[in-house]
C-alpha positions in Angstrom: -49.8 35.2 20.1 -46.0 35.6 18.8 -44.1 33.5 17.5 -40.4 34.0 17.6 -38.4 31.8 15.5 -34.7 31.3 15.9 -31.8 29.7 13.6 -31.1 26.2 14.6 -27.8 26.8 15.5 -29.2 29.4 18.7 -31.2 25.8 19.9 -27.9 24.8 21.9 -29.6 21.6 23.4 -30.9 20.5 19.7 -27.4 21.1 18.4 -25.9 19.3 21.6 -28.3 16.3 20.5 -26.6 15.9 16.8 -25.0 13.0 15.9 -22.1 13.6 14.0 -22.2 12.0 10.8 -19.9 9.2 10.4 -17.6 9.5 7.2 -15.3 6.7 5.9 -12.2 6.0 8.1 -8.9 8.2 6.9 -5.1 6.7 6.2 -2.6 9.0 8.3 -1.1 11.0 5.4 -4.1 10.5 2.5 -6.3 14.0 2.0 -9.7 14.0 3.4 -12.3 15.0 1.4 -16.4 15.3 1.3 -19.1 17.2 -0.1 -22.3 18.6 1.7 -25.5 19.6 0.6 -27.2 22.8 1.9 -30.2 24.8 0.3 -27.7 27.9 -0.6 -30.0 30.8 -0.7 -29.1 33.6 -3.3 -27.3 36.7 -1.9 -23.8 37.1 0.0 -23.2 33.7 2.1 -20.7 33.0 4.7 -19.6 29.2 4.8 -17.0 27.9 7.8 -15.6 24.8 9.3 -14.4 24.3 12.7 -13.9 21.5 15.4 -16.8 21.0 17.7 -17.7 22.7 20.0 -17.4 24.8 17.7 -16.3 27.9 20.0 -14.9 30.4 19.2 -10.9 29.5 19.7 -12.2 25.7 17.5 -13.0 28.1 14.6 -10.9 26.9 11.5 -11.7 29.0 8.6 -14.5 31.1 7.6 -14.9 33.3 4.7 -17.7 35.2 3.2 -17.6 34.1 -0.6 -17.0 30.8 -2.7 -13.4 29.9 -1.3 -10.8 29.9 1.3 -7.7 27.9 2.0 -5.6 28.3 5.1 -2.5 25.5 5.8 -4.0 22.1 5.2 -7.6 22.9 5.0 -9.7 24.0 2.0 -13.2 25.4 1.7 -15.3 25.8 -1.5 -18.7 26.4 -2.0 -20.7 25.6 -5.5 -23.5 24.3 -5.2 -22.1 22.2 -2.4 -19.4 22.7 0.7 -16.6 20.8 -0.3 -14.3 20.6 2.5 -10.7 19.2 2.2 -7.9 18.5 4.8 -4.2 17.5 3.5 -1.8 15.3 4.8 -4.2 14.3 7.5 -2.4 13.0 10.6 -3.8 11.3 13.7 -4.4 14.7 15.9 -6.8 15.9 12.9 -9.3 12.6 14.4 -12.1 14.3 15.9 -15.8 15.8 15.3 -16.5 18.7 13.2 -19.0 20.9 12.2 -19.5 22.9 8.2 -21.9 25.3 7.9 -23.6 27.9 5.7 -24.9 31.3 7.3 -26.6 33.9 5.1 -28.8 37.2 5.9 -32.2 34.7 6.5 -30.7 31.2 7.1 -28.2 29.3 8.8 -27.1 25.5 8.4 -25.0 23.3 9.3 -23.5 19.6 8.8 -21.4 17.8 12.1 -19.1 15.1 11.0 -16.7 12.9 12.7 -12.8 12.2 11.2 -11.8 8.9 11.9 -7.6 8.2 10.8 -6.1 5.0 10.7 -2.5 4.4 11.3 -0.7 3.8 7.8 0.7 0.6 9.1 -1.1 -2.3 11.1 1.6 -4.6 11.5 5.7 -3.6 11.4 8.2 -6.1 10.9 11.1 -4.9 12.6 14.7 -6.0 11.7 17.5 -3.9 13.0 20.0 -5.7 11.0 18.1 -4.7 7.3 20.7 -1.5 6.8 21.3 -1.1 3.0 24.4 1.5 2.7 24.8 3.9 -0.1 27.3 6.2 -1.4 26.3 10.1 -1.6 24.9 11.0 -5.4 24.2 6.9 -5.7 21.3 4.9 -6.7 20.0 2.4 -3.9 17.4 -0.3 -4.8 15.6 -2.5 -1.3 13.3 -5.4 -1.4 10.4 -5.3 0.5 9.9 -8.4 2.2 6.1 -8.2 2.7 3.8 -10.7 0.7 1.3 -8.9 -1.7 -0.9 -9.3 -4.8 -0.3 -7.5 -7.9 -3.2 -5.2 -7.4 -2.5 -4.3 -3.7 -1.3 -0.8 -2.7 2.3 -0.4 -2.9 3.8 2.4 -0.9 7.2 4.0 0.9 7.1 6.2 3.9 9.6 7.5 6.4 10.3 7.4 10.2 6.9 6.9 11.5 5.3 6.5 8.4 2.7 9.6 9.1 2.6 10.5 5.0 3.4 8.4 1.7 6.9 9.6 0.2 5.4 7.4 -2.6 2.6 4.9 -3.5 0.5 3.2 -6.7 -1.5 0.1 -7.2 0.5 -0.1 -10.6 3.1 -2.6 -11.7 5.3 0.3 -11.6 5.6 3.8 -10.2 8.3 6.8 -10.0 8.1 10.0 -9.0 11.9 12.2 -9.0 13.3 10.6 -5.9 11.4 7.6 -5.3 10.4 4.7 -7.3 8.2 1.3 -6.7 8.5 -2.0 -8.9 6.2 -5.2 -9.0 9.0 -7.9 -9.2 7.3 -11.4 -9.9 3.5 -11.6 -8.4 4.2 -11.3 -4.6 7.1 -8.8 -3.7 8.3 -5.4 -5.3 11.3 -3.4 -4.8 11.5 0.3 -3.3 14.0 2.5 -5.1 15.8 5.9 -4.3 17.7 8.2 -6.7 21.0 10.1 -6.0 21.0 9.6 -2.4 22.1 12.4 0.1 23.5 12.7 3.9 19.7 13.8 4.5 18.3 10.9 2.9 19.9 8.4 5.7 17.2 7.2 8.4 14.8 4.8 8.6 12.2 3.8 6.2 9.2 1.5 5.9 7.9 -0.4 2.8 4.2 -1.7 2.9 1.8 -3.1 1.4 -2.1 -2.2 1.7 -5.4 -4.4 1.2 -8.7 -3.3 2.6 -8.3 -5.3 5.7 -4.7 -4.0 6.9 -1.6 -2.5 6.5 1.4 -5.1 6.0 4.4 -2.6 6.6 8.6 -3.4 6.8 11.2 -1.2 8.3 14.7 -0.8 6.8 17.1 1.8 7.5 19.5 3.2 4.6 22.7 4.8 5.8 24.7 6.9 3.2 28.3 7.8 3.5 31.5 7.3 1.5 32.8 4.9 4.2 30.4 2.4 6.0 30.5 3.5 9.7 31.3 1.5 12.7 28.5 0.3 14.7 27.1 3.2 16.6 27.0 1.4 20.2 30.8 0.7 20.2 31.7 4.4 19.8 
């Protein structure tokens, strides 16, 4: 009798059945980043990640060797597949699938992306403006309650990536900076302001049960404006 043995992935109703395995949940604008474990066989090895299905058009990347990085996504194989997405935002959500193919083998890893929204709660206030002059220094308080250990952070617009964050007392980078003032509020400060720099802004704070956040909007000119619904 002959027995004809194929690759797992060839089995489509076995590889229907998977579960994806379910990774820790995502912040909208943090990298994602895991590790998975194959028997890599010696010889020339092709590793890939795409989006399940995993057709043809859901192919990400795939390269024959130890690494590849296309855009946001990063693949790299020692020992492991290490598999990194930057700047993840809420379309990137979804189920996956890594794998390593070589001359005898094929294997392969399904996983699911789960991203949380950087903020839980908003606290809108459209009267919190803060005007600046251009090439001026602009410090806001951030009105949200928080312990000196929480996550401080800054983000624009939508809040879809951190323009800055630390669990420090304090924390700068060249544009932005965050200070701890007392135990329970910090302040959010921005260096030589520009015309580009005007817009709206939210402050936050972040624990591991939610996302405290507070919008502001910073308006730079030479001259405060006039309010923009009695033009």
């Amino acid at each position: 009798m002959k027995i004809t043995i194929l690759p797992l992935c060839f089995l489509l109703a076995v590889c229907a059945a998977q579960k994806p395995l379910v990774l820790p949940t995502v912040l909208e604008g943090e990298d994602f980043r895991s590790s998975f474990s194959f028997a890599v066989p010696s010889g020339q090895t092709q590793i890939y990640l795409c989006r399940l299905p995993c057709e043809p058009r859901d192919m990400l990347m795939q390269v024959h060797g130890q690494r590849t990085k296309s855009g946001r996504y990063n693949l790299r194989l020692d020992g492991q597949v290490h598999v990194a997405i930057t700047q993840v935002i809420k379309q990137d959500a979804g189920d996956y699938r890594v794998g390593l193919i070589s001359a005898t083998s094929e294997e392969h890893i399904d996983f699911q992306l789960k991203v949380k929204d950087l903020c839980d709660i908003v606290d809108i206030d459209e009267k919190r403006e803060f005007w600046a002059s251009p090439g001026s220094d602009l410090t806001v308080p951030c009105g949200v309650h928080l312990q000196p250990k929480n996550r401080k952070f800054l983000c624009r617009e939508d809040c879809t990536a951190f323009l800055i964050e630390t669990t420090d007392e304090k924390g700068y980078s060249a544009k932005y900076g965050l200070e701890l003032v007392g135990r329970n509020s910090f302040n959010a400060i921005f260096k030589n302001l520009s015309a580009s720099d005007a817009g709206r802004y939210r402050c936050g704070k972040g624990c591991v049960r939610r996302f405290d956040c507070q919008e502001f909007t910073i308006r730079v000119n030479d001259t405060p404006l006039e309010n923009e619904d009695e033009k």
